[in-house]
Every structure is written in C-alpha cells, then in structure tokens.
LUMFIMAR-687652 format. One record per residue: x, y, z of N, C-alpha, C in turn; residue in three letters. Coordinates in steps of 0.001 Angstrom, whole numbers, padded with zeros to 6 digits, always signed. Each point is the difference from the previous one (the first is absolute). Layout:
! residues N
XYZXYZXYZala ...
***
This chain:
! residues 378
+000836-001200+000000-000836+001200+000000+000874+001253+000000unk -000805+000996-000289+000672+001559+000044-000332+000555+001280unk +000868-000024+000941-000195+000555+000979+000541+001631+000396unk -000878+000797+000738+000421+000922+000629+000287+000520+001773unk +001102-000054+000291+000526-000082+001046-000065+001494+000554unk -000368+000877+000359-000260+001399+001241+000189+000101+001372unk +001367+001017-000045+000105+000687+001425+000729+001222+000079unk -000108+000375+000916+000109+001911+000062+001674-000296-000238unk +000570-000725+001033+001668-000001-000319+000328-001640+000451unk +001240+000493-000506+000951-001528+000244+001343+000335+000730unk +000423-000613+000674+001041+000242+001167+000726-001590-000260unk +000998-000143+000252+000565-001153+000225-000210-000895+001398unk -000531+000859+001112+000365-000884+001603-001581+000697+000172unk -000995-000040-000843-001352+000150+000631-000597-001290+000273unk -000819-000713+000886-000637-001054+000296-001061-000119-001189unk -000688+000466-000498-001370+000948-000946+001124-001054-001302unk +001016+001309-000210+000880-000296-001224+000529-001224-000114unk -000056-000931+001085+001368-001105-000438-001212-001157-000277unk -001058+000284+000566-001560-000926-000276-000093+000345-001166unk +000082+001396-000864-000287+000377-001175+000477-000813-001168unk +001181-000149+000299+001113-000115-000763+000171-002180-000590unk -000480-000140+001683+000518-002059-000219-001554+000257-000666unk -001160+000406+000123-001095-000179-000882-000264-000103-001475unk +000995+001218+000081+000516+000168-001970+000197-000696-000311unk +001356-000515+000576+000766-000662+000004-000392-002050-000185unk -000745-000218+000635-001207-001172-000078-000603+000590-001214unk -000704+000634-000156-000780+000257-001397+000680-000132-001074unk +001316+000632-000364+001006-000084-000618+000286-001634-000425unk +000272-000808+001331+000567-001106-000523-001237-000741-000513unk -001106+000222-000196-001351-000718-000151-000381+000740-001733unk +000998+000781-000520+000048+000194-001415-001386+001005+000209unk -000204+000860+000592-001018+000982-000155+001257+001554-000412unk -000716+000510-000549+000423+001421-000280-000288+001709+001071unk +000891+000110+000492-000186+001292+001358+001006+001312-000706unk -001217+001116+000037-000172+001129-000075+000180+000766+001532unk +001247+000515+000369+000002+000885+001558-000685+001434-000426unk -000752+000420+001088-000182+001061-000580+000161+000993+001741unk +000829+001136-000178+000487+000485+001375+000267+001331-000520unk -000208+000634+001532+000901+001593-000422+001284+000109+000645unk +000713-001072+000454+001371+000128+000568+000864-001630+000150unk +000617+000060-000742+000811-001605+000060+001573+000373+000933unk +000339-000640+000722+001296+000100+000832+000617-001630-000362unk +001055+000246-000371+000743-001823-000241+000276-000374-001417unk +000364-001208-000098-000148-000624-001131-001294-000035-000817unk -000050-000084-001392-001030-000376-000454+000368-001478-001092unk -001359-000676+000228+000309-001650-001009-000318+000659-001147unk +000672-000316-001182-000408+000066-001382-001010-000727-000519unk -000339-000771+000348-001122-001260+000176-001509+000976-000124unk +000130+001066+001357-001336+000548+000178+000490+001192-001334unk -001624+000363+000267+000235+001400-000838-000694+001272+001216unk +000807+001354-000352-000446+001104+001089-000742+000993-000629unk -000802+000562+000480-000813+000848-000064+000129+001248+001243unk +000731+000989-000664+000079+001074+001563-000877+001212-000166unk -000931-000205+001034-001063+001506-000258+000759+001130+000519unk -000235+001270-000779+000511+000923+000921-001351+000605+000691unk +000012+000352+001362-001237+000329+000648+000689+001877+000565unk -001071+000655+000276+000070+001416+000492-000822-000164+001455unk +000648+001265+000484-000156+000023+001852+001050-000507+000542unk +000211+001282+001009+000898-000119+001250-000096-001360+000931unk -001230+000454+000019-000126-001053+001524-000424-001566-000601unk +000591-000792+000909-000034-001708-000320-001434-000369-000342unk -000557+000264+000559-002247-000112-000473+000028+000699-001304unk +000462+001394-000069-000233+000538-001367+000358-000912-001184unk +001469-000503+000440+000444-001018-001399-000109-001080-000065unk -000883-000589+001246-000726-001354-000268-001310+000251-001033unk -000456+000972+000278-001526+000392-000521+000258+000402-002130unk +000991+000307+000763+000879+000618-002102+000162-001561-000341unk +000286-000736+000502+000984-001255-000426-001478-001434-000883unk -000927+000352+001295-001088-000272-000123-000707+000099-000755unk -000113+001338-001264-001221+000575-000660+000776-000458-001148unk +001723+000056+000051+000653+000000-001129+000310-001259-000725unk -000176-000713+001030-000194-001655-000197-001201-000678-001087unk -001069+001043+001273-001121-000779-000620-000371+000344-001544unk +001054+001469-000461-000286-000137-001166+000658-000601-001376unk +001224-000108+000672+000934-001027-000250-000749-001320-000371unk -000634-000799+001185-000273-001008-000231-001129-000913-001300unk -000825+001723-000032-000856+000306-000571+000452-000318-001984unk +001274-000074+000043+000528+000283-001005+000280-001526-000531unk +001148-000342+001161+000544-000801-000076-000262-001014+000242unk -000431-001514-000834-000827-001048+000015+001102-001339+000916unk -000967-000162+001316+000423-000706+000764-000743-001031+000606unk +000227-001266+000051-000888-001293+000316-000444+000273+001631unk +000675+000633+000950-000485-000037+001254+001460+000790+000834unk -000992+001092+000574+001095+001151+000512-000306-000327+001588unk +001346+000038+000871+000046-000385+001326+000826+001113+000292unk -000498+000029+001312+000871+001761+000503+000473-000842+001848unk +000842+000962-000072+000885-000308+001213-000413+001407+000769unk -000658+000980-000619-000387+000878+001390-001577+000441-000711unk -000959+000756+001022-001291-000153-000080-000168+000896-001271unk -000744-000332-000986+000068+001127-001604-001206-000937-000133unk -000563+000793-001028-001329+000135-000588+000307-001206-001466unk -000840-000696-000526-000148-000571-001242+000796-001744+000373unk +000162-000535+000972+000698-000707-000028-001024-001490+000561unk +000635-000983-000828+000000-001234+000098+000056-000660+000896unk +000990+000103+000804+000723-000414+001169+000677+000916+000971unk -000059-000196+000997+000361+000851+000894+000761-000653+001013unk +001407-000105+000346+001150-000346+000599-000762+000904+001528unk -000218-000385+001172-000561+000595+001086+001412-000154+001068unk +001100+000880-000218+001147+000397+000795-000360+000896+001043unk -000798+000768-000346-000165+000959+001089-001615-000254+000904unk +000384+000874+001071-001063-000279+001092-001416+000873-000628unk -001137-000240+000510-001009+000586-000187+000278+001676+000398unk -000460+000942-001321+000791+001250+000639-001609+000607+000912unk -001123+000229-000722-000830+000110+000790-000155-000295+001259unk +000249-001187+000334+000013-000145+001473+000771+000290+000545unk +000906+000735-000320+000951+000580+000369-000041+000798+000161unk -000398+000636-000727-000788+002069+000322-000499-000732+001214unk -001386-000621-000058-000976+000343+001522+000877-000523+000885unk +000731-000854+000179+000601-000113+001305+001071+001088+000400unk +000518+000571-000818+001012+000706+000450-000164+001739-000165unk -000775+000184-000740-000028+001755-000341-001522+000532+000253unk -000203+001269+000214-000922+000846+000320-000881-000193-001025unk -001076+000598+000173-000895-000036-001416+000509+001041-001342unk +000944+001163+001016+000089+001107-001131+000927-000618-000915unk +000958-000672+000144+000649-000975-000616-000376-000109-001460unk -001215-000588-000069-000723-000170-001030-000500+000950-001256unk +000948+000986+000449-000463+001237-000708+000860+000162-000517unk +001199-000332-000079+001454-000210-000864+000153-000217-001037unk +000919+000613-000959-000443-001000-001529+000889-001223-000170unk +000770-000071+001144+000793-001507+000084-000968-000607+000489unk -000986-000293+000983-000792-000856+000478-000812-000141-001417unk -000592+000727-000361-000887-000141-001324+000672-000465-001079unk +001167+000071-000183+000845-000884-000801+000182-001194-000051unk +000276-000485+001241+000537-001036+000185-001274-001115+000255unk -001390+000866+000557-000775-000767+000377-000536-000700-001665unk -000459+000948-001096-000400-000247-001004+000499-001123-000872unk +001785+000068+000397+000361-001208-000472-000007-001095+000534unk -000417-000486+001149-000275-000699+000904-001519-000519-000803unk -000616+000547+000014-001614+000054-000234-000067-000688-001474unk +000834+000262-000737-000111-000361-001458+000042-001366-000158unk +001089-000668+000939+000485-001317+000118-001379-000801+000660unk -000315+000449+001433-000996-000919+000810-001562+000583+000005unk -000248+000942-000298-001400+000501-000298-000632-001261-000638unk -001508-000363+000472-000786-001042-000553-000326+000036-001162unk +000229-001153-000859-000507+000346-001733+001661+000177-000703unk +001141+000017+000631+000852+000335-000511+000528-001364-000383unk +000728+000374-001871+000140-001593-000018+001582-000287-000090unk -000011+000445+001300+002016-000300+000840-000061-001117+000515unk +000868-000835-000468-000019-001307+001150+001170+000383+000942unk -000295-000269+001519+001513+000257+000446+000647-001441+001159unk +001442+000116-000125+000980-000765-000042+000186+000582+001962unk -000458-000586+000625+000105+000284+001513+001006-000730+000601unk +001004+000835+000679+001181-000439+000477-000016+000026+001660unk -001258+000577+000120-000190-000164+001926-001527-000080-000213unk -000134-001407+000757-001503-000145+000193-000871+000865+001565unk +000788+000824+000802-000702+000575+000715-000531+001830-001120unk +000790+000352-000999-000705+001076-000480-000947-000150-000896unk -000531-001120-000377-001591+000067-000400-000919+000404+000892unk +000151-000489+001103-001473+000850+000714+000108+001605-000110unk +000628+000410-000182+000600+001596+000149-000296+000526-001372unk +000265-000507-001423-000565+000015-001094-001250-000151-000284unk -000655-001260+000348-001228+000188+000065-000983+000919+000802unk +000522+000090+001261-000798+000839+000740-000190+001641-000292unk +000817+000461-001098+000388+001020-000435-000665-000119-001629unk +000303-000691-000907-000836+000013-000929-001240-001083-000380unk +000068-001219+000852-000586-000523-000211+000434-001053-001269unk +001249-000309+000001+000591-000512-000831-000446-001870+000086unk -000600-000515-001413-000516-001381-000173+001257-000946+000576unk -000519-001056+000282+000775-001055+000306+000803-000751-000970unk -000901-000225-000892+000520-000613-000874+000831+000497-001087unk +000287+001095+000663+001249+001058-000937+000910-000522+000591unk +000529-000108+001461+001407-000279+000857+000886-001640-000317unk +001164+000166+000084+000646-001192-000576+000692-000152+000987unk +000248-000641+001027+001522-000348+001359+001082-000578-000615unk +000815+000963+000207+001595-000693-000165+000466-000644+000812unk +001133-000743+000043+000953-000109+000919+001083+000504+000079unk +000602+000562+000989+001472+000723-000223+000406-000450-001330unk +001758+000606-000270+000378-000395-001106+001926+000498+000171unk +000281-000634+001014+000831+000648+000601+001112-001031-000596unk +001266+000687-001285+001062-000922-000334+000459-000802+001138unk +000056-001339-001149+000654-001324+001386+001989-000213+000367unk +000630+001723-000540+000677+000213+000537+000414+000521+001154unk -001523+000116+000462-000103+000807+001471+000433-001467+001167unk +000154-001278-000652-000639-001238+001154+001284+000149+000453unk +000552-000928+000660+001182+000107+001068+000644-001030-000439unk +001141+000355-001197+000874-001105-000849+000411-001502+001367unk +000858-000634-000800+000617-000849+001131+001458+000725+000440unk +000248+000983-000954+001252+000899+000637-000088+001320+000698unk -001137-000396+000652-000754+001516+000796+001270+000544+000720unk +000353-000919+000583+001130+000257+001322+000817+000796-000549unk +000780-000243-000662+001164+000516-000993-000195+001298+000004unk -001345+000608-001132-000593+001019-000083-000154+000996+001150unk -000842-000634+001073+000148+000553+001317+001349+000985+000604unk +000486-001005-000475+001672+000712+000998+000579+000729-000879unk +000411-000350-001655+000299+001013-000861-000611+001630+000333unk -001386+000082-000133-000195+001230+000491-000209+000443+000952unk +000109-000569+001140+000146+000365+001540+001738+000519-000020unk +000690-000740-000605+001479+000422+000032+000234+001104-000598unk -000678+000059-001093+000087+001630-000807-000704+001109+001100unk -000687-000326+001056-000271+001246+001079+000316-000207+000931unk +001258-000751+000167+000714-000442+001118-000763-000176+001717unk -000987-001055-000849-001234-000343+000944+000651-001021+000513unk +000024-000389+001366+000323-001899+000594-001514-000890+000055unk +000004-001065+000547-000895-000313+000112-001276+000007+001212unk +001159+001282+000756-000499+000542+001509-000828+001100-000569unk +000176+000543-000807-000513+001325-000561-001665-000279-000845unk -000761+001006-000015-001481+000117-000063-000437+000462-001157unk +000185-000896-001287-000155+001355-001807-001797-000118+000395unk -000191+001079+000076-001648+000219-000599-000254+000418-001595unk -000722-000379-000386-000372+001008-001638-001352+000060-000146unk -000142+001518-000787-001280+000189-000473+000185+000460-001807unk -000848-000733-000295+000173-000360-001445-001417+000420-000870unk +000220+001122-000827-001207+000368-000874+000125+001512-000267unk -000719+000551-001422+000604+001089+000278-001483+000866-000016unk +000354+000996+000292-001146+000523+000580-000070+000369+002082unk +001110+000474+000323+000218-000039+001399-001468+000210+000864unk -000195+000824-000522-001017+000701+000989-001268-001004+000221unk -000180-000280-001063-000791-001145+000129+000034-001277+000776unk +001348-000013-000286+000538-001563+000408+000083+000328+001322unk -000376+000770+000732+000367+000284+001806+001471-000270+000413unk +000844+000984-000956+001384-000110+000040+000044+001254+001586unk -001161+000745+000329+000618+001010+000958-000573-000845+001226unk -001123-001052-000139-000005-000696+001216+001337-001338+000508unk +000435-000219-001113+001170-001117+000194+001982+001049+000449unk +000008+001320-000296+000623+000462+000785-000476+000403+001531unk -001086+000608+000156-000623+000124+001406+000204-001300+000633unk -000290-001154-000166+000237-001086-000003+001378-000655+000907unk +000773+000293-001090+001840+000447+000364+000251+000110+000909unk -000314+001441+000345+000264+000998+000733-000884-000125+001532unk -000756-000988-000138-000480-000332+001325+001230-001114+000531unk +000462-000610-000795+000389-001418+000973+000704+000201+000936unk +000353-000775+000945+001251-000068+000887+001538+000133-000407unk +000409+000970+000603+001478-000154-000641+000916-001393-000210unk -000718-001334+001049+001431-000677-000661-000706-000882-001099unk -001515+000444-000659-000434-000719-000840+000559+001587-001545unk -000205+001156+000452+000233+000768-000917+001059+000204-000656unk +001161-000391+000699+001423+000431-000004+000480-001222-000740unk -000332-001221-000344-000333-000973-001016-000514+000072-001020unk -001302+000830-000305-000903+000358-001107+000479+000280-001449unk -000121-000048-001042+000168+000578-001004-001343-000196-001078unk -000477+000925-000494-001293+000321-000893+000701-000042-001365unk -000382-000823-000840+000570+000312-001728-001427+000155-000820unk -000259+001625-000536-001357+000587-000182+000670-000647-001622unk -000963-000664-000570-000103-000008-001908-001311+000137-000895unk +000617+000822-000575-001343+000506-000685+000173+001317-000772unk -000702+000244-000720+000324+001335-001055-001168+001003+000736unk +000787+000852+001024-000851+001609-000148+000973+001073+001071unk -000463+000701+000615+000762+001218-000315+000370-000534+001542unk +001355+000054+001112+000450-000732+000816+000050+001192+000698unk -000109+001458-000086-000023+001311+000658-000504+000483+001416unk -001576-000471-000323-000682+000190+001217+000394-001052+001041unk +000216-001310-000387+000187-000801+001035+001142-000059+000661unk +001413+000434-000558+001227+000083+000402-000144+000901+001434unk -000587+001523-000462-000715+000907+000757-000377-000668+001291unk -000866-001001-000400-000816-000474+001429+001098-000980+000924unk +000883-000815-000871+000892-000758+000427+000904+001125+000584unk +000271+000996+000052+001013+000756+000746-000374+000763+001274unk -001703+000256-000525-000421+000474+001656-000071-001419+001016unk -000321-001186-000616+000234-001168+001130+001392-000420+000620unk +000584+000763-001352+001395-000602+000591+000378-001422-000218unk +000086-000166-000960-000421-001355-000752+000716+000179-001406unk +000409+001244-000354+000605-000192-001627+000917-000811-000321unk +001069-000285+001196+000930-001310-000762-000624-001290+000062unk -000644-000288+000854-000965-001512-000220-000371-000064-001487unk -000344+001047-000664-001329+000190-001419+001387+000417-001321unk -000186-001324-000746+000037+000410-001284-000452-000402-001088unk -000383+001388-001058-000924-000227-001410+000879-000719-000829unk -000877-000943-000249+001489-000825-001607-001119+000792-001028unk -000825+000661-000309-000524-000244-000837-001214-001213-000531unk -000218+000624-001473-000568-001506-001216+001531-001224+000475unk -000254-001582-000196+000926-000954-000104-000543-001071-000701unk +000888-000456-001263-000639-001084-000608+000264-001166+000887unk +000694+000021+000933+000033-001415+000542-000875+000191+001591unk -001029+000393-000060-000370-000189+001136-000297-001729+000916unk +000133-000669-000760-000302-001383+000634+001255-000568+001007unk +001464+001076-000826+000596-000327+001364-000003+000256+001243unk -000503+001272-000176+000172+001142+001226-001706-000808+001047unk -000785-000628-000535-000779-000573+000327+000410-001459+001059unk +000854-000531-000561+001210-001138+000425+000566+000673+001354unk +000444+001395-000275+001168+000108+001178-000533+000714+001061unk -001139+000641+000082-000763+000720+000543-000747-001272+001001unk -000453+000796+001831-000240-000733+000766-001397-000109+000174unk -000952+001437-000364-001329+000562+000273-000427+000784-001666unk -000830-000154-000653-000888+000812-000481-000900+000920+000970unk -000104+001612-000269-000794+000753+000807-000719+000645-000727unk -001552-000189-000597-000777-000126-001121-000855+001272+000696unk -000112+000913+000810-001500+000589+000599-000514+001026-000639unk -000742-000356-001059+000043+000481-000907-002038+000847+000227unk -000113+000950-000291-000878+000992+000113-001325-000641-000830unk +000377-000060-001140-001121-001022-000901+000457-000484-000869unk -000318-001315-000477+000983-000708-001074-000816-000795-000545unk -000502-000051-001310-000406-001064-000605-000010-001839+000049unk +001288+000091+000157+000604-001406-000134+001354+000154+001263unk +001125+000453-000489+001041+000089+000533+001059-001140-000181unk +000088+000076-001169+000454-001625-001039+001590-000046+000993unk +000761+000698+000648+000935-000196+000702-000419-000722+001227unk -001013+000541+000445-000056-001257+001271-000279-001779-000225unk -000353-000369-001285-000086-001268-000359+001558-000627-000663unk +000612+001297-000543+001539-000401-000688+000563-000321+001619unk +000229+001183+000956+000753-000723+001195-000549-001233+000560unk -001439-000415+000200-000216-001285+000436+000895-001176-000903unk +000168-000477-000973+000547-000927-000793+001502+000378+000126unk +000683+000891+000222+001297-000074-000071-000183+000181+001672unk -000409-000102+000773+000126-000457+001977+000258+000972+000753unk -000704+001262-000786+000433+001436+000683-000944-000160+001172unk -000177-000103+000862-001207+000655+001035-000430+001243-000816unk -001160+000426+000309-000651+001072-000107-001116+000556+001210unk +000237+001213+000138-000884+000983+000758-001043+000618-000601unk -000822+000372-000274-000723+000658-001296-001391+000139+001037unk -000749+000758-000935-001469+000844+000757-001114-000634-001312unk -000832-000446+001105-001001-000423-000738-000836+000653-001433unk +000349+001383+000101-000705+000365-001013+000497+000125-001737unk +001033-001195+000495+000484-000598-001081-000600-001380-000940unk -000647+000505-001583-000613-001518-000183+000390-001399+000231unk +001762+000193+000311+000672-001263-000530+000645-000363+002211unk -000978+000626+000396+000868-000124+001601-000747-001016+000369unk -001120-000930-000330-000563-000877+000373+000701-001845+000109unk +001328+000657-001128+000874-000892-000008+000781-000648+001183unk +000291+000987+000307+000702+000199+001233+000224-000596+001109unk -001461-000577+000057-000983-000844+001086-000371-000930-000400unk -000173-000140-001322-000366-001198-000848+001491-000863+000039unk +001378+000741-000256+000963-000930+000099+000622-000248+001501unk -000367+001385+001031+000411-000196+001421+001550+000316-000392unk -000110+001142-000790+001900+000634+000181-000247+001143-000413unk -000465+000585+001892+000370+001290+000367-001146+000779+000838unk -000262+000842-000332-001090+000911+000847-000913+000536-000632unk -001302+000726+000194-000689+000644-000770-000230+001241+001064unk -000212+001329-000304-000701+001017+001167-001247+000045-000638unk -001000-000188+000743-001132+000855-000146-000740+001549-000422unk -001080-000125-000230-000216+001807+000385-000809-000391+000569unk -000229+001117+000615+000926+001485-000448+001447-000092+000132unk +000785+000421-001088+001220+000082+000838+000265+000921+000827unk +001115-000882+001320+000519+000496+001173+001639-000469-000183unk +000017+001874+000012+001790-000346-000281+001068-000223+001689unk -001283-000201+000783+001204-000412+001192-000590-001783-000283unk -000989-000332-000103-000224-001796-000056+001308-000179-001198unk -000060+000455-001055+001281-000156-001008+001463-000102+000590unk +000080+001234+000352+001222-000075+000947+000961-001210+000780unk -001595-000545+000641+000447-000686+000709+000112-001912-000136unk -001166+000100-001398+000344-001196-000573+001026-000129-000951unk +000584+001062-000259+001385-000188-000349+001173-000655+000610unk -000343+000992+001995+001463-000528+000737-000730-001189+000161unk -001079-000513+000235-000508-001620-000248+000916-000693-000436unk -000013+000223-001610+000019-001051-000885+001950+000094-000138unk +000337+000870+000006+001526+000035+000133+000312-000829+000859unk -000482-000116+001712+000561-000709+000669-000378-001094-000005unk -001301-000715-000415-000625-001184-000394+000884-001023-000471unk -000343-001219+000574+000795-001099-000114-001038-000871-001372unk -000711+000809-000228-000849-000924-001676+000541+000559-001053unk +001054+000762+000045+000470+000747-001535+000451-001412-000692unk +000710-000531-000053-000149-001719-000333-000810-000783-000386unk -001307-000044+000620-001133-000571+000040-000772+001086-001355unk -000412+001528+000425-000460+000506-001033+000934+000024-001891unk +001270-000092+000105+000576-000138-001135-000409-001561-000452unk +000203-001073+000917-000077-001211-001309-001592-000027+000072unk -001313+000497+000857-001042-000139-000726-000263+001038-001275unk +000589+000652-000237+000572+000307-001327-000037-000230-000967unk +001029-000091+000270+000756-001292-001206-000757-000897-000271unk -000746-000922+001144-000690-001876-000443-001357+000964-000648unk -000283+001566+000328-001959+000290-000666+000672+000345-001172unk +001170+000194-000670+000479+000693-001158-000340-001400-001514unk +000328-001484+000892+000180-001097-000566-001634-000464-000010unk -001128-000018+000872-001191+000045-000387-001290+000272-000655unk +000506+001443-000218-000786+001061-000027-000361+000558-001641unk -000616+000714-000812+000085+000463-001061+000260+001315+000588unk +001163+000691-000157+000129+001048+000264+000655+001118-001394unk +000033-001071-000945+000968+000656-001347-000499-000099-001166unk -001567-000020-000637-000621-000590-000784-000713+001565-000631unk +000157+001006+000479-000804+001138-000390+000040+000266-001801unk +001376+000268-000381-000095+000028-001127-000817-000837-001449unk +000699-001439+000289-000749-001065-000265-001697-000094+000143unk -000588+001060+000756-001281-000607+000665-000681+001441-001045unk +000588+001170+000105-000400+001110-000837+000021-000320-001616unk +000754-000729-000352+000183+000067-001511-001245-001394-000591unk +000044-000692+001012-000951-001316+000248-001778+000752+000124unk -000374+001288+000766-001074+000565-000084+000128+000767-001534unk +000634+000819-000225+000550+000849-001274-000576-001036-001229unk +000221-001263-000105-000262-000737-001073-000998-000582+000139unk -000555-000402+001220-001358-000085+000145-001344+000928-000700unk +000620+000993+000716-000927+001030-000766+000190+000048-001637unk +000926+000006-000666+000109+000348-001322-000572-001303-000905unk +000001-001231+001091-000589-001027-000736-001873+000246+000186unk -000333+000622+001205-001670+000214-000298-000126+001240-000529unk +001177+000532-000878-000496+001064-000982+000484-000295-001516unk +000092-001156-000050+000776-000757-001125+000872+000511-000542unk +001424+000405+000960+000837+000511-001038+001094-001092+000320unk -000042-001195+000557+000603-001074+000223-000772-001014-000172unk +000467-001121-000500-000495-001442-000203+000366-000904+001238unk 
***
C-alpha cells in the first residue's frame, strides 16, 4: 500500500519518534510504500522513505501545529494515498498512533476555566476533537488502556474505534548474558565501586519526567547514603533549570547530564535504581525497558506503563496524589532494601514471559487489516 506517515517533528531520542520510526520501518519491510510528511526532521534520513516538509507560519508551538495541520490536509487532498496514519492528533486521518495523554482532561483537571479562552487551548483542543469526536472515521492505535475512559468521557469516543497495544520496547533493552561486564565498564568510566549508588532518570522532556522531584529526592537522603549517590540525567532538553535546582540542594556534583545516548541499554545494565516520577505519562516505555534489563524502578502511578512494576514485583509504585516526602522516603527504602536482588531477577524472569516487544509488529498487523476491509490488499 501507499502509505502516509504524519508528525509535527522528528528527534532522534524521542519515545513518540523511535515508535515512529521501527513502525515505518515494519511497514517498510512488509513492501508497503511511506510518504513522511513533517515540519521538522532532526537525524538521519532512509532513502527508502520519501519526505514531505511543510513549511508552517506562527511563533508559538499551537500556532505551527494548527499551520502544519491545514497544510497537510491540503496536501493530502492532492496527494493520492491508500491510508494516512498520524503520530500526533490532525484532522483527515485513518489512523491515529495515541502517544499522548487525553489533552482535554487535562485542561479540567488542571487549569481554571479562563484557560479555555486561549487560542492554544482552542488549538490544541480542535485537534484532539478531529481524531475522537463521534462519527469520526479515525481508528486509533491505544498505547495505555487507562486513557480511554478520559477520551471517551470527553468525546464520547466509540469502542470499536480503540485497538490495545502492547509495549514495543527493543529486545536490546533485556539483560544480555554479559550484563556484568557492561555493568562495571560503565561504572568504571564514573569511577563508581560497587559500594557506590548510580541512580538514572531517562527521557527527555525533564519537567515532565519529575526530574525536579528526583533531585529533591537527592537532596533529602542521609549523608552516608548521599555521599555515595550519583544521578546520570539522559535525555534531550534544556539541563539549565535543573542544574539551578541541583545547586540550591547542593547536590550539583552528584548530577550529571550525558545528554541524547545511543546506547542507553548499557547505562540501564550499570545503573542501580530507575527514578521514573513522572507528572503524567502516557506509557513511560522506559519503565518496562529497565524491568527486562533488572533495573529496579521507582516510578508514580500516573504512568500507563507503571502497572508493570507490580505486575513483575521489581520496584515501587507512588500513588496519588503525589507526596514528595512518601517519595523521599521510599527511595531511602529501597536503597537500603535487601530485595534489590530479588526486584532485578523478577525482571529479568517477567522480561522472558511476557509480550512486552510486539508493538510494531501488532500496528502494521492492524494497518493491513484495515486496508484489506477496504480492498486495497488481498
């Protein structure tokens, strides 16, 4: 088939993007034809695909989603395509990749009514609306089964539109048989022993990711648990404000940014704690990569993918509301906890059970479904 692939941008170390990409990428090897169509590419590009770059007008990020949007649809309008799938919420589409959280419910829980009077709220809501509004003929690709009720309850979105994934998390994340090796290689490059405490928080998007509750965090412990500590932050965004916060705790040499890293599966290996507390998260495809490679993880429930957690019994979950002294303190918990052992190999043995890596495969498997009850496949 002729496919069309849509999203506002492409980043190399986005969670959104690297789902984007093994999808193509599956489509690709299944001899279908993909059309990208974006207003910003960062990285390599395959010669394989073909690109399409809109240029959009407006300052502000809503303005040039809304340009990107109109310019598409007339684009698409043009351009003859068997079934167009979008990776962020846009109007005219086939399929709908559901990465992000319900934004509506997101307004009412979190902002005033005047809020609503914004032309970013009205932006963003409309494209929201285009996708799940009733009568709309979007099928969508659901990557957390707790934000349908939140979709529906907001538009009233049919059932029989929603598709459940399963993670899709590369099975280079699992925990080789030369984990060990790995381990100490980069513990030695931060001249860590095996007395010493690596924490990491991994994703980019800080603010989100409750990168200022996992220094507060820090900065609570006991000195002879702190004075051990080391935080390795990875992820692509701006490391400014938080350095800031790491210096009023007094905490800046514990904390350092590597950045984007293509090898994160080691640093996954050498690392003692994942610290996930993350504000709102769709999925949080890192807290299922550290379960299979034997990271413990800490993480906050209002993560789609934190149910794991408990499902494999390696690590913690907080509740909400969150309480950043209960956090705090299930941290010095779990540091001094004699199950860090116990939570890493149940791990590892749910990594060997489980379908946790099938997402791609399972999207291109709906993708052809559909094109076969519109006969453009045999």
């Amino acid at each position: 088939m002729n496919l069309a692939f849509c999203l506002f941008k492409y980043f190399p170390f986005g969670g959104l993007q690297r789902d984007f990409l093994r999808i193509a990428n599956e489509c690709l090897a299944r001899k279908h034809n993909i059309t990208i169509y974006t207003m910003q590419w960062e990285g390599e590009k395959n010669p394989a695909f073909q690109y399409q770059m809109l240029d959009v007008s407006g300052m502000q990020n809503h303005a040039k989603c809304y340009s990107f949007s109109k310019k598409l649809s007339k684009t698409l309008a043009t351009n003859h395509h068997d079934l167009v799938i979008g990776f962020n919420k846009l109007p005219d589409l086939d399929l709908y990749y559901a990465a992000d959280v319900c934004y509506q419910a997101r307004v009412k829980e979190k902002h005033h009514a005047l809020y609503r009077l914004l032309p970013r709220y009205k932006t963003l809501r409309s494209l929201e609306e285009a996708v799940f509004k009733a009568g709309s003929k979007t099928k969508i690709l659901l990557i957390s089964k707790t934000q349908q009720q939140f979709f529906q309850a907001c538009y009233q979105t049919e059932d029989e539109r929603f598709y459940l994934l399963p993670p899709g998390i590369n099975k280079d994340r699992i925990a080789p048989t030369d984990a060990e090796n790995i381990r100490k290689k980069i513990r030695n490059d931060f001249h860590l022993s095996d007395n010493d405490i690596l924490l990491l928080a991994i994703g980019s998007g800080f603010k989100t990711k409750g990168l200022d509750r996992t220094l507060c965090a820090i900065a609570s412990l006991p000195d002879d648990l702190k004075s051990r500590t080391t935080l390795l932050v990875i992820g692509q965004d701006h490391p400014a404000p938080f350095m800031k916060l790491a210096k009023q705790f007094n905490i800046e040499e514990r904390i350092s940014f590597l950045g984007g890293l293509n090898n994160v599966p080691d640093y996954l290996l050498a690392g003692d704690f994942l610290l996930h507390p993350a504000y709102h998260e769709n999925t949080g495809t890192v807290i299922v990569e550290a379960i299979v490679a034997g990271l413990p993880v800490l993480t906050t429930d209002v993560c789609g993918y934190a149910h794991y957690v408990n499902d494999a019994n390696a690590g913690r979950v907080i509740a909400s509301p969150f309480n950043q002294n209960e956090f705090n303190q299930v941290l010095k918990e779990m540091i001094r906890s004699k199950q860090q052992r116990i939570w890493r190999e149940n791990g590892i043995a749910f990594a060997k059970n489980h379908d946790l890596y099938s997402l791609p495969e399972k999207v291109v498997d709906r993708i052809e479904e559909i094109g076969r009850e519109r006969g453009l496949l045999s």
